[in-house]
C-alpha positions in Angstrom: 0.0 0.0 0.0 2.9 2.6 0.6 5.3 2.0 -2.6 8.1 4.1 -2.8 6.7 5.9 -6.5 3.6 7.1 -3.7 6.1 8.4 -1.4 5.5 12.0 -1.8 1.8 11.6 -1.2 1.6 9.2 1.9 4.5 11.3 3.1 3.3 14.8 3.0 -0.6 13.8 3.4 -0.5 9.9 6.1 -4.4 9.2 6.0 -4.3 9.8 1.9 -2.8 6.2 1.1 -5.9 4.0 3.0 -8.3 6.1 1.2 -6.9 5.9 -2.0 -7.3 2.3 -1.6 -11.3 2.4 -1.8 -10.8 3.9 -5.5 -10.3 1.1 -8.1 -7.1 1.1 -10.2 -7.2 2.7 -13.5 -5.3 1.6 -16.1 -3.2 3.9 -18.0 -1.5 3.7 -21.3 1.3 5.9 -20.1 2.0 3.7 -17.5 1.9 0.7 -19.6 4.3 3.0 -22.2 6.7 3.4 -19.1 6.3 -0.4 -18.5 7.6 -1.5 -21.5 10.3 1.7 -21.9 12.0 0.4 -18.5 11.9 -3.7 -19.8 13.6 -2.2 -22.9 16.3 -0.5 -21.2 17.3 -3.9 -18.9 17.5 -5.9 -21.7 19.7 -3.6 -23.4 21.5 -3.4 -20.2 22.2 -6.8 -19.2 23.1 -7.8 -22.1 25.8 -5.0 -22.3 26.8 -6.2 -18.7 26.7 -9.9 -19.7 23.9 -10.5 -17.3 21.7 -12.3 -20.2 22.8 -14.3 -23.1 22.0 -12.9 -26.4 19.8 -15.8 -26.7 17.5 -14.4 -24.3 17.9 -10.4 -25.4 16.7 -11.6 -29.1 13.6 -13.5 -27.3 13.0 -10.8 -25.1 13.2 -8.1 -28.4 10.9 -10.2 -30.0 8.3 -10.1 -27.1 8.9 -6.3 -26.7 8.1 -5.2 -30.4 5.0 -7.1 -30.1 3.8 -4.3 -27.9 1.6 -1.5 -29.3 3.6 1.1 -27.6 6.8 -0.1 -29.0 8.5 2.2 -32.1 11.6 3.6 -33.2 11.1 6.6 -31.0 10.9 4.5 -28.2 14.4 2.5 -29.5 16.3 6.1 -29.4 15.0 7.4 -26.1 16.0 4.3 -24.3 19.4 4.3 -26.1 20.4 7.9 -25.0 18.8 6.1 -21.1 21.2 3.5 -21.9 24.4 5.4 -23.3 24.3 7.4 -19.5 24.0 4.3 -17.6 27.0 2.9 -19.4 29.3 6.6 -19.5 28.7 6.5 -15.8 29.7 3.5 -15.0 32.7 3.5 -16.9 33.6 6.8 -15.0 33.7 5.3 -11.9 36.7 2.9 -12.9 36.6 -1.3 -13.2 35.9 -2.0 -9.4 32.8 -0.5 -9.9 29.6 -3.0 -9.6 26.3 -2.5 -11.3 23.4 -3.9 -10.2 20.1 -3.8 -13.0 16.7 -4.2 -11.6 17.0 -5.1 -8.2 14.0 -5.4 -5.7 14.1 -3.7 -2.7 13.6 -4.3 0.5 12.0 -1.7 2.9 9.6 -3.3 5.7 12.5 -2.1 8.2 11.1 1.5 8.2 7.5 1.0 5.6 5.0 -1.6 6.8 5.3 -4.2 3.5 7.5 -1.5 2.3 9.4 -2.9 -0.9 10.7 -1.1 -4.4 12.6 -2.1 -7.3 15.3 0.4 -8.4 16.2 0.7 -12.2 20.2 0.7 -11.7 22.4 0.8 -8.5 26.4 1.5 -8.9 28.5 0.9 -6.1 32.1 2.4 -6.2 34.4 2.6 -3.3 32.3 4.7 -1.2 30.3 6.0 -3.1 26.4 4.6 -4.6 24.8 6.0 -6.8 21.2 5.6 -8.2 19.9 6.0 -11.2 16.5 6.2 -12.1 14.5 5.9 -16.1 11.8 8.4 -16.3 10.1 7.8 -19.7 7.2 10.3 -19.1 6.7 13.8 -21.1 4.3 15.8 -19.0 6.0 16.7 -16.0 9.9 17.4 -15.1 11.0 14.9 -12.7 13.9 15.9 -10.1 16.4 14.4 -8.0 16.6 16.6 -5.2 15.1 15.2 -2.1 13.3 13.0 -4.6 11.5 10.5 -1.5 11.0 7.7 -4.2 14.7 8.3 -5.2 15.9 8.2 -1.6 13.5 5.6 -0.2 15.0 3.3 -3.2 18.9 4.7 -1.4 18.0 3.5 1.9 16.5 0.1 0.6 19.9 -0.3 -1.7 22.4 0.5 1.7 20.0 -1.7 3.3 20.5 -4.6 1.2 24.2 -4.6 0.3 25.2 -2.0 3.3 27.3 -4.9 5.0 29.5 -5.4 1.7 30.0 -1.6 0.5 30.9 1.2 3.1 29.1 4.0 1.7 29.5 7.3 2.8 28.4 9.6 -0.3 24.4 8.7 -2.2 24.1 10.0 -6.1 20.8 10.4 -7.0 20.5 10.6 -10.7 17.0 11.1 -13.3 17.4 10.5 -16.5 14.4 11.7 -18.6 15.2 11.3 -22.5 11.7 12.6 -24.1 12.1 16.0 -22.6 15.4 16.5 -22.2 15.8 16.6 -18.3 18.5 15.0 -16.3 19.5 16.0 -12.7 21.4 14.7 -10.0 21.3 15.0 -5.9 24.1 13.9 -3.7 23.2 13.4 0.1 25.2 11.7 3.3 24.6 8.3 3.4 23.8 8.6 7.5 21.6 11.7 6.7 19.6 9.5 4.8 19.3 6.8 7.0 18.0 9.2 9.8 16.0 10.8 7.6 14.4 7.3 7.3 14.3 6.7 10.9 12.8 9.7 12.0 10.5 11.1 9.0 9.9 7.8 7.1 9.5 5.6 9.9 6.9 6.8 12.5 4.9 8.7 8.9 4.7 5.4 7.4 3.2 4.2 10.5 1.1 6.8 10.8 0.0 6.0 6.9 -0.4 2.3 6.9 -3.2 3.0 10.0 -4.9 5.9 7.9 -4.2 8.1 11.1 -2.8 11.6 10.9 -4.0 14.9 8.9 -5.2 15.1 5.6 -3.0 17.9 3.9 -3.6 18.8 0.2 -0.5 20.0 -2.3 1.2 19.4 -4.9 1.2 16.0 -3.7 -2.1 15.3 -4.6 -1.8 15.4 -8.5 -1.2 11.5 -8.6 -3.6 10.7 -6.1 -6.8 8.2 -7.0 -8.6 9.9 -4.1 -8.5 13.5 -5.6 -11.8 14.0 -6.6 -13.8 13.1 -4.1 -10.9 14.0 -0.8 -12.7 17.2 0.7 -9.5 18.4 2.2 -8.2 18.9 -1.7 -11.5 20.8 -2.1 -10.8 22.9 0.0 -7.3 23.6 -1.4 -8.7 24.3 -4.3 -11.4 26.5 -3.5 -9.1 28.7 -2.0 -9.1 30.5 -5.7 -12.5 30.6 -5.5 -12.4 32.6 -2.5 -10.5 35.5 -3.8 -11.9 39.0 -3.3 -12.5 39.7 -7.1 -14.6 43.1 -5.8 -12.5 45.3 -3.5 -10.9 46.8 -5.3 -12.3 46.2 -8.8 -9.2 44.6 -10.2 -7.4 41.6 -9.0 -3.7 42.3 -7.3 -0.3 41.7 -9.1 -0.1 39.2 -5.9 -3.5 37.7 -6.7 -2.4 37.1 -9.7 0.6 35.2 -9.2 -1.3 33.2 -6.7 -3.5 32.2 -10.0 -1.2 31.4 -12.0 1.0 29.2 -9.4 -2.5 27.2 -9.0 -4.1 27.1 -12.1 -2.9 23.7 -13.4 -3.7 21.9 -10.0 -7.0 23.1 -10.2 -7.4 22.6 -13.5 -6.7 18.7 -12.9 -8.7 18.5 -9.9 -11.8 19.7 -11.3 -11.2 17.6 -14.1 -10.8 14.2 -11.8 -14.0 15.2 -10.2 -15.8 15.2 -13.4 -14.1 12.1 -14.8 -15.1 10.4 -11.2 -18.6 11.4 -11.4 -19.4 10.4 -15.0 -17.7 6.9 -14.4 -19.9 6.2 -11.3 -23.3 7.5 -13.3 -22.1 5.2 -16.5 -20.8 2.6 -14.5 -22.8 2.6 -11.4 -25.8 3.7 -11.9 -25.0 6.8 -9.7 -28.0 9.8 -9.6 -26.2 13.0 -8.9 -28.3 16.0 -7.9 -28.7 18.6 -11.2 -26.9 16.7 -13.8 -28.2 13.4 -15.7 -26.6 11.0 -18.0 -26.9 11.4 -21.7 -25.8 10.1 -24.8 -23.2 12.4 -26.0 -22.7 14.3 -30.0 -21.2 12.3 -32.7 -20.4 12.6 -35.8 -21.8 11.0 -39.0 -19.4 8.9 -40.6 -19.0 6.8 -43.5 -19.6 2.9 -43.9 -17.2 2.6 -46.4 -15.1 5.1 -48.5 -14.5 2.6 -51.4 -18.4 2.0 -51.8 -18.9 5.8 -51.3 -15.9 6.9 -54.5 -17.7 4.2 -56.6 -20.9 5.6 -56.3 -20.3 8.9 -56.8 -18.1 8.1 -59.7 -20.8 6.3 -61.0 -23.5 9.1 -60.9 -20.3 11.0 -63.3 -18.6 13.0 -60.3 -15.1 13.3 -60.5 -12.5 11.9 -58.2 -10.3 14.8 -58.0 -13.5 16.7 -57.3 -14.7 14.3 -54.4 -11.2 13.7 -52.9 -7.8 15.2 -52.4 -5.4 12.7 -50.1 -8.5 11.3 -49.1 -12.4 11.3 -49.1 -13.7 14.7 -48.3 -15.3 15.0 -44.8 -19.5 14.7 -44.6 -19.6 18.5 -44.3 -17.7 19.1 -47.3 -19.3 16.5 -49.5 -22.8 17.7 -48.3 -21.4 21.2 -49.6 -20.3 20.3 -53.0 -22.9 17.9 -53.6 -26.2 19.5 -52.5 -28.0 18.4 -49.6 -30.4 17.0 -52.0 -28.3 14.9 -54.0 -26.2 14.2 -51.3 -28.6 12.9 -49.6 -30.2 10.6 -52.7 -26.7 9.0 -53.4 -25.5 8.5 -49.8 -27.8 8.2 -47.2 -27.5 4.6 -47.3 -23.9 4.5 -46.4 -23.8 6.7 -43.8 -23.7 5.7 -40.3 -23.9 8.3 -37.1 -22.4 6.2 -34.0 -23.5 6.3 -30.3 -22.0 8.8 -28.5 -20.1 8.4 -25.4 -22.1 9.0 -22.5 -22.3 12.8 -20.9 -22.8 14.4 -17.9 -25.2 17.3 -18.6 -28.1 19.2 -16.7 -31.3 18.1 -16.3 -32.6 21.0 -18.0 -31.0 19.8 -21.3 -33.4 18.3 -23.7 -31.9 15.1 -24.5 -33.6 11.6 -22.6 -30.9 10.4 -19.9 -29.8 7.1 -20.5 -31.6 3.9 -19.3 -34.5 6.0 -18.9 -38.1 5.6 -20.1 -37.7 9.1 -22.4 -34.6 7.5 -23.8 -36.3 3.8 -24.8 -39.3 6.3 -26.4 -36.8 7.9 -28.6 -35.3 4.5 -29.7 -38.5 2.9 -30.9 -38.9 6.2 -32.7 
Protein backbone atom coordinates (compact mmCIF):
# COMPACT_ATOMS: atom_id res chain seq x y z
CA UNK A 1 0.00 0.00 0.00
CA UNK A 2 2.87 2.64 0.64
CA UNK A 3 5.26 2.03 -2.59
CA UNK A 4 8.12 4.06 -2.78
CA UNK A 5 6.72 5.91 -6.51
CA UNK A 6 3.63 7.09 -3.66
CA UNK A 7 6.15 8.36 -1.38
CA UNK A 8 5.55 12.02 -1.81
CA UNK A 9 1.80 11.63 -1.19
CA UNK A 10 1.56 9.21 1.87
CA UNK A 11 4.45 11.28 3.13
CA UNK A 12 3.26 14.81 3.00
CA UNK A 13 -0.58 13.81 3.42
CA UNK A 14 -0.52 9.88 6.05
CA UNK A 15 -4.39 9.15 5.95
CA UNK A 16 -4.26 9.80 1.85
CA UNK A 17 -2.77 6.20 1.08
CA UNK A 18 -5.87 4.04 2.97
CA UNK A 19 -8.33 6.14 1.21
CA UNK A 20 -6.86 5.87 -1.96
CA UNK A 21 -7.29 2.31 -1.60
CA UNK A 22 -11.33 2.42 -1.83
CA UNK A 23 -10.81 3.85 -5.50
CA UNK A 24 -10.31 1.12 -8.13
CA UNK A 25 -7.05 1.06 -10.18
CA UNK A 26 -7.25 2.70 -13.45
CA UNK A 27 -5.31 1.55 -16.11
CA UNK A 28 -3.20 3.88 -18.05
CA UNK A 29 -1.48 3.70 -21.29
CA UNK A 30 1.28 5.92 -20.06
CA UNK A 31 2.00 3.72 -17.49
CA UNK A 32 1.86 0.73 -19.57
CA UNK A 33 4.30 3.04 -22.17
CA UNK A 34 6.74 3.40 -19.12
CA UNK A 35 6.34 -0.39 -18.51
CA UNK A 36 7.58 -1.48 -21.49
CA UNK A 37 10.27 1.66 -21.87
CA UNK A 38 12.00 0.43 -18.47
CA UNK A 39 11.88 -3.68 -19.75
CA UNK A 40 13.59 -2.18 -22.90
CA UNK A 41 16.28 -0.50 -21.20
CA UNK A 42 17.25 -3.93 -18.92
CA UNK A 43 17.50 -5.88 -21.75
CA UNK A 44 19.74 -3.56 -23.39
CA UNK A 45 21.51 -3.36 -20.18
CA UNK A 46 22.25 -6.81 -19.19
CA UNK A 47 23.09 -7.84 -22.10
CA UNK A 48 25.82 -4.97 -22.30
CA UNK A 49 26.83 -6.19 -18.70
CA UNK A 50 26.70 -9.85 -19.75
CA UNK A 51 23.91 -10.47 -17.26
CA UNK A 52 21.73 -12.29 -20.17
CA UNK A 53 22.84 -14.33 -23.06
CA UNK A 54 22.01 -12.95 -26.41
CA UNK A 55 19.79 -15.76 -26.74
CA UNK A 56 17.50 -14.41 -24.30
CA UNK A 57 17.87 -10.40 -25.37
CA UNK A 58 16.73 -11.63 -29.09
CA UNK A 59 13.62 -13.46 -27.30
CA UNK A 60 12.97 -10.75 -25.07
CA UNK A 61 13.15 -8.09 -28.37
CA UNK A 62 10.91 -10.16 -30.02
CA UNK A 63 8.26 -10.10 -27.07
CA UNK A 64 8.92 -6.29 -26.66
CA UNK A 65 8.14 -5.22 -30.39
CA UNK A 66 5.04 -7.09 -30.09
CA UNK A 67 3.83 -4.31 -27.90
CA UNK A 68 1.58 -1.55 -29.34
CA UNK A 69 3.59 1.11 -27.61
CA UNK A 70 6.81 -0.12 -29.01
CA UNK A 71 8.55 2.17 -32.07
CA UNK A 72 11.55 3.60 -33.18
CA UNK A 73 11.09 6.58 -30.98
CA UNK A 74 10.95 4.49 -28.21
CA UNK A 75 14.43 2.48 -29.51
CA UNK A 76 16.26 6.11 -29.41
CA UNK A 77 15.05 7.44 -26.15
CA UNK A 78 15.95 4.33 -24.30
CA UNK A 79 19.41 4.30 -26.11
CA UNK A 80 20.37 7.87 -24.97
CA UNK A 81 18.77 6.12 -21.15
CA UNK A 82 21.17 3.55 -21.91
CA UNK A 83 24.36 5.39 -23.31
CA UNK A 84 24.26 7.37 -19.54
CA UNK A 85 24.00 4.30 -17.64
CA UNK A 86 27.00 2.88 -19.41
CA UNK A 87 29.34 6.64 -19.51
CA UNK A 88 28.67 6.49 -15.84
CA UNK A 89 29.70 3.50 -15.03
CA UNK A 90 32.73 3.55 -16.85
CA UNK A 91 33.60 6.76 -15.00
CA UNK A 92 33.73 5.33 -11.89
CA UNK A 93 36.72 2.95 -12.94
CA UNK A 94 36.60 -1.29 -13.18
CA UNK A 95 35.92 -2.00 -9.45
CA UNK A 96 32.75 -0.48 -9.91
CA UNK A 97 29.57 -2.98 -9.62
CA UNK A 98 26.28 -2.47 -11.29
CA UNK A 99 23.40 -3.85 -10.18
CA UNK A 100 20.09 -3.82 -13.01
CA UNK A 101 16.68 -4.20 -11.56
CA UNK A 102 17.05 -5.07 -8.23
CA UNK A 103 13.99 -5.35 -5.67
CA UNK A 104 14.11 -3.74 -2.67
CA UNK A 105 13.57 -4.25 0.50
CA UNK A 106 11.97 -1.67 2.87
CA UNK A 107 9.60 -3.26 5.69
CA UNK A 108 12.48 -2.12 8.23
CA UNK A 109 11.14 1.47 8.16
CA UNK A 110 7.49 0.96 5.64
CA UNK A 111 5.02 -1.56 6.84
CA UNK A 112 5.26 -4.17 3.50
CA UNK A 113 7.47 -1.53 2.34
CA UNK A 114 9.40 -2.88 -0.94
CA UNK A 115 10.68 -1.10 -4.43
CA UNK A 116 12.56 -2.14 -7.31
CA UNK A 117 15.31 0.36 -8.43
CA UNK A 118 16.21 0.72 -12.20
CA UNK A 119 20.22 0.75 -11.71
CA UNK A 120 22.36 0.84 -8.51
CA UNK A 121 26.37 1.51 -8.87
CA UNK A 122 28.49 0.88 -6.11
CA UNK A 123 32.11 2.38 -6.17
CA UNK A 124 34.45 2.59 -3.29
CA UNK A 125 32.30 4.70 -1.25
CA UNK A 126 30.33 5.99 -3.11
CA UNK A 127 26.38 4.59 -4.56
CA UNK A 128 24.80 5.99 -6.81
CA UNK A 129 21.23 5.61 -8.20
CA UNK A 130 19.88 6.02 -11.22
CA UNK A 131 16.48 6.16 -12.05
CA UNK A 132 14.50 5.95 -16.05
CA UNK A 133 11.84 8.45 -16.32
CA UNK A 134 10.11 7.83 -19.73
CA UNK A 135 7.20 10.27 -19.12
CA UNK A 136 6.71 13.82 -21.13
CA UNK A 137 4.26 15.76 -18.97
CA UNK A 138 6.01 16.73 -15.98
CA UNK A 139 9.89 17.35 -15.13
CA UNK A 140 11.00 14.89 -12.66
CA UNK A 141 13.94 15.94 -10.12
CA UNK A 142 16.36 14.43 -7.98
CA UNK A 143 16.56 16.60 -5.20
CA UNK A 144 15.13 15.23 -2.07
CA UNK A 145 13.31 12.96 -4.55
CA UNK A 146 11.51 10.50 -1.53
CA UNK A 147 10.96 7.74 -4.20
CA UNK A 148 14.72 8.32 -5.23
CA UNK A 149 15.89 8.24 -1.61
CA UNK A 150 13.52 5.57 -0.16
CA UNK A 151 15.00 3.28 -3.24
CA UNK A 152 18.86 4.75 -1.39
CA UNK A 153 17.99 3.52 1.91
CA UNK A 154 16.51 0.09 0.63
CA UNK A 155 19.93 -0.33 -1.72
CA UNK A 156 22.43 0.45 1.69
CA UNK A 157 20.01 -1.73 3.33
CA UNK A 158 20.49 -4.62 1.21
CA UNK A 159 24.25 -4.63 0.28
CA UNK A 160 25.25 -1.98 3.26
CA UNK A 161 27.25 -4.90 4.98
CA UNK A 162 29.51 -5.36 1.68
CA UNK A 163 29.95 -1.58 0.49
CA UNK A 164 30.94 1.25 3.14
CA UNK A 165 29.13 4.02 1.68
CA UNK A 166 29.48 7.34 2.84
CA UNK A 167 28.42 9.59 -0.30
CA UNK A 168 24.37 8.75 -2.24
CA UNK A 169 24.09 9.98 -6.10
CA UNK A 170 20.75 10.40 -7.03
CA UNK A 171 20.51 10.60 -10.71
CA UNK A 172 17.05 11.10 -13.27
CA UNK A 173 17.38 10.53 -16.52
CA UNK A 174 14.40 11.65 -18.63
CA UNK A 175 15.19 11.30 -22.51
CA UNK A 176 11.70 12.63 -24.10
CA UNK A 177 12.08 16.02 -22.59
CA UNK A 178 15.43 16.53 -22.24
CA UNK A 179 15.80 16.56 -18.25
CA UNK A 180 18.47 14.97 -16.32
CA UNK A 181 19.47 16.04 -12.68
CA UNK A 182 21.37 14.74 -9.95
CA UNK A 183 21.34 15.00 -5.87
CA UNK A 184 24.08 13.91 -3.72
CA UNK A 185 23.19 13.43 0.07
CA UNK A 186 25.18 11.72 3.34
CA UNK A 187 24.61 8.28 3.37
CA UNK A 188 23.85 8.61 7.54
CA UNK A 189 21.62 11.70 6.72
CA UNK A 190 19.64 9.46 4.76
CA UNK A 191 19.29 6.83 6.97
CA UNK A 192 17.97 9.22 9.83
CA UNK A 193 16.02 10.76 7.61
CA UNK A 194 14.38 7.27 7.27
CA UNK A 195 14.34 6.72 10.91
CA UNK A 196 12.76 9.70 12.00
CA UNK A 197 10.54 11.13 9.01
CA UNK A 198 9.91 7.83 7.14
CA UNK A 199 9.50 5.56 9.85
CA UNK A 200 6.92 6.83 12.50
CA UNK A 201 4.93 8.72 8.86
CA UNK A 202 4.66 5.41 7.44
CA UNK A 203 3.18 4.22 10.52
CA UNK A 204 1.08 6.76 10.84
CA UNK A 205 -0.02 5.95 6.85
CA UNK A 206 -0.35 2.26 6.94
CA UNK A 207 -3.17 3.05 9.95
CA UNK A 208 -4.86 5.88 7.87
CA UNK A 209 -4.18 8.14 11.08
CA UNK A 210 -2.80 11.62 10.94
CA UNK A 211 -3.98 14.89 8.92
CA UNK A 212 -5.24 15.08 5.65
CA UNK A 213 -2.98 17.85 3.93
CA UNK A 214 -3.56 18.75 0.19
CA UNK A 215 -0.54 20.05 -2.28
CA UNK A 216 1.15 19.41 -4.92
CA UNK A 217 1.15 15.95 -3.71
CA UNK A 218 -2.13 15.27 -4.59
CA UNK A 219 -1.83 15.36 -8.45
CA UNK A 220 -1.19 11.49 -8.63
CA UNK A 221 -3.63 10.72 -6.13
CA UNK A 222 -6.82 8.25 -6.99
CA UNK A 223 -8.65 9.89 -4.13
CA UNK A 224 -8.47 13.54 -5.60
CA UNK A 225 -11.76 14.03 -6.58
CA UNK A 226 -13.82 13.14 -4.14
CA UNK A 227 -10.91 14.00 -0.79
CA UNK A 228 -12.69 17.20 0.73
CA UNK A 229 -9.46 18.38 2.18
CA UNK A 230 -8.17 18.87 -1.66
CA UNK A 231 -11.47 20.79 -2.08
CA UNK A 232 -10.79 22.89 0.04
CA UNK A 233 -7.30 23.64 -1.36
CA UNK A 234 -8.74 24.34 -4.25
CA UNK A 235 -11.37 26.49 -3.52
CA UNK A 236 -9.11 28.73 -2.00
CA UNK A 237 -9.15 30.46 -5.70
CA UNK A 238 -12.51 30.62 -5.55
CA UNK A 239 -12.42 32.61 -2.47
CA UNK A 240 -10.48 35.49 -3.79
CA UNK A 241 -11.93 38.97 -3.34
CA UNK A 242 -12.50 39.74 -7.08
CA UNK A 243 -14.57 43.08 -5.84
CA UNK A 244 -12.54 45.31 -3.52
CA UNK A 245 -10.90 46.80 -5.32
CA UNK A 246 -12.29 46.24 -8.77
CA UNK A 247 -9.18 44.61 -10.24
CA UNK A 248 -7.42 41.57 -8.97
CA UNK A 249 -3.74 42.33 -7.29
CA UNK A 250 -0.26 41.68 -9.07
CA UNK A 251 -0.13 39.22 -5.92
CA UNK A 252 -3.52 37.67 -6.70
CA UNK A 253 -2.41 37.12 -9.72
CA UNK A 254 0.60 35.22 -9.21
CA UNK A 255 -1.32 33.22 -6.71
CA UNK A 256 -3.55 32.22 -9.97
CA UNK A 257 -1.18 31.38 -11.96
CA UNK A 258 0.99 29.17 -9.40
CA UNK A 259 -2.55 27.16 -9.04
CA UNK A 260 -4.08 27.07 -12.12
CA UNK A 261 -2.89 23.75 -13.41
CA UNK A 262 -3.67 21.92 -10.00
CA UNK A 263 -7.00 23.05 -10.23
CA UNK A 264 -7.41 22.57 -13.50
CA UNK A 265 -6.69 18.73 -12.90
CA UNK A 266 -8.66 18.45 -9.87
CA UNK A 267 -11.81 19.67 -11.30
CA UNK A 268 -11.22 17.58 -14.08
CA UNK A 269 -10.80 14.16 -11.80
CA UNK A 270 -14.04 15.23 -10.22
CA UNK A 271 -15.78 15.22 -13.37
CA UNK A 272 -14.13 12.13 -14.77
CA UNK A 273 -15.11 10.45 -11.18
CA UNK A 274 -18.64 11.44 -11.42
CA UNK A 275 -19.40 10.42 -15.02
CA UNK A 276 -17.75 6.94 -14.41
CA UNK A 277 -19.95 6.23 -11.34
CA UNK A 278 -23.25 7.54 -13.26
CA UNK A 279 -22.14 5.18 -16.50
CA UNK A 280 -20.80 2.59 -14.55
CA UNK A 281 -22.82 2.62 -11.41
CA UNK A 282 -25.84 3.71 -11.90
CA UNK A 283 -24.97 6.82 -9.68
CA UNK A 284 -27.99 9.78 -9.60
CA UNK A 285 -26.21 13.05 -8.94
CA UNK A 286 -28.28 15.96 -7.86
CA UNK A 287 -28.67 18.62 -11.16
CA UNK A 288 -26.92 16.68 -13.78
CA UNK A 289 -28.22 13.42 -15.70
CA UNK A 290 -26.63 11.03 -18.03
CA UNK A 291 -26.93 11.36 -21.65
CA UNK A 292 -25.76 10.07 -24.76
CA UNK A 293 -23.22 12.39 -26.03
CA UNK A 294 -22.70 14.26 -29.97
CA UNK A 295 -21.22 12.25 -32.72
CA UNK A 296 -20.43 12.64 -35.83
CA UNK A 297 -21.75 10.97 -39.01
CA UNK A 298 -19.36 8.88 -40.55
CA UNK A 299 -18.97 6.81 -43.53
CA UNK A 300 -19.58 2.86 -43.95
CA UNK A 301 -17.22 2.56 -46.39
CA UNK A 302 -15.14 5.14 -48.52
CA UNK A 303 -14.46 2.63 -51.35
CA UNK A 304 -18.35 1.97 -51.75
CA UNK A 305 -18.88 5.78 -51.27
CA UNK A 306 -15.90 6.88 -54.53
CA UNK A 307 -17.70 4.25 -56.64
CA UNK A 308 -20.90 5.60 -56.28
CA UNK A 309 -20.33 8.93 -56.83
CA UNK A 310 -18.07 8.15 -59.71
CA UNK A 311 -20.84 6.31 -60.98
CA UNK A 312 -23.46 9.14 -60.91
CA UNK A 313 -20.30 10.95 -63.27
CA UNK A 314 -18.61 12.97 -60.26
CA UNK A 315 -15.09 13.27 -60.51
CA UNK A 316 -12.45 11.90 -58.21
CA UNK A 317 -10.32 14.83 -58.04
CA UNK A 318 -13.55 16.67 -57.33
CA UNK A 319 -14.68 14.27 -54.36
CA UNK A 320 -11.17 13.67 -52.92
CA UNK A 321 -7.79 15.23 -52.37
CA UNK A 322 -5.39 12.70 -50.06
CA UNK A 323 -8.53 11.26 -49.05
CA UNK A 324 -12.38 11.32 -49.07
CA UNK A 325 -13.66 14.72 -48.30
CA UNK A 326 -15.30 14.96 -44.79
CA UNK A 327 -19.51 14.65 -44.63
CA UNK A 328 -19.64 18.49 -44.27
CA UNK A 329 -17.70 19.14 -47.33
CA UNK A 330 -19.27 16.52 -49.47
CA UNK A 331 -22.84 17.72 -48.31
CA UNK A 332 -21.39 21.16 -49.63
CA UNK A 333 -20.34 20.31 -52.96
CA UNK A 334 -22.88 17.89 -53.64
CA UNK A 335 -26.20 19.50 -52.45
CA UNK A 336 -28.05 18.42 -49.57
CA UNK A 337 -30.38 17.03 -51.97
CA UNK A 338 -28.28 14.87 -53.98
CA UNK A 339 -26.24 14.16 -51.31
CA UNK A 340 -28.59 12.89 -49.65
CA UNK A 341 -30.22 10.62 -52.74
CA UNK A 342 -26.65 9.00 -53.43
CA UNK A 343 -25.47 8.53 -49.80
CA UNK A 344 -27.80 8.21 -47.23
CA UNK A 345 -27.47 4.58 -47.26
CA UNK A 346 -23.87 4.51 -46.41
CA UNK A 347 -23.80 6.68 -43.76
CA UNK A 348 -23.74 5.70 -40.31
CA UNK A 349 -23.93 8.25 -37.07
CA UNK A 350 -22.43 6.17 -34.04
CA UNK A 351 -23.53 6.34 -30.28
CA UNK A 352 -22.04 8.78 -28.48
CA UNK A 353 -20.07 8.43 -25.40
CA UNK A 354 -22.13 8.99 -22.45
CA UNK A 355 -22.31 12.81 -20.87
CA UNK A 356 -22.83 14.43 -17.87
CA UNK A 357 -25.23 17.33 -18.56
CA UNK A 358 -28.11 19.21 -16.74
CA UNK A 359 -31.26 18.10 -16.28
CA UNK A 360 -32.61 20.99 -18.01
CA UNK A 361 -31.02 19.80 -21.27
CA UNK A 362 -33.38 18.30 -23.74
CA UNK A 363 -31.91 15.10 -24.47
CA UNK A 364 -33.63 11.62 -22.61
CA UNK A 365 -30.91 10.42 -19.95
CA UNK A 366 -29.83 7.08 -20.50
CA UNK A 367 -31.55 3.91 -19.30
CA UNK A 368 -34.52 5.95 -18.92
CA UNK A 369 -38.10 5.61 -20.11
CA UNK A 370 -37.67 9.06 -22.44
CA UNK A 371 -34.64 7.55 -23.77
CA UNK A 372 -36.35 3.81 -24.78
CA UNK A 373 -39.30 6.31 -26.37
CA UNK A 374 -36.84 7.85 -28.64
CA UNK A 375 -35.31 4.53 -29.67
CA UNK A 376 -38.46 2.89 -30.90
CA UNK A 377 -38.87 6.24 -32.70
Amino acid sequence: MLSASGASKWLNCTPSAVLESQFDEKPSSYADEGTLAHRLSEAYLKLYFRQKTKQWFKKEIIEIKKSQYYDESMEEYVDQYVTYVMETYNTYGKNSIIFIEQTLDLSKYIPEGQGTNDVMIFSQNVLEIIDLKYGRGVPVYAEKNKQMMLYAVGSIEKFGFIYDIDIVRMSIYQPRIGNYSSWDINAEELIIWAEQEVKPKAELAFKGLGEFVAGQHCLFCKAKPMCRANMDYQLELAKLDFKKPDLMSDEEVSFVLERQKLFIDWVGSVAEYALEQAAKHNKKWPGVKLVEGRSNRKYLDDEKVVKRLTDAGWKLDDISTRKLLGIVAMEKLLGKITFQDILTDLLVKPQGSPALVSVKDKRPELNSIEQAKEDFK
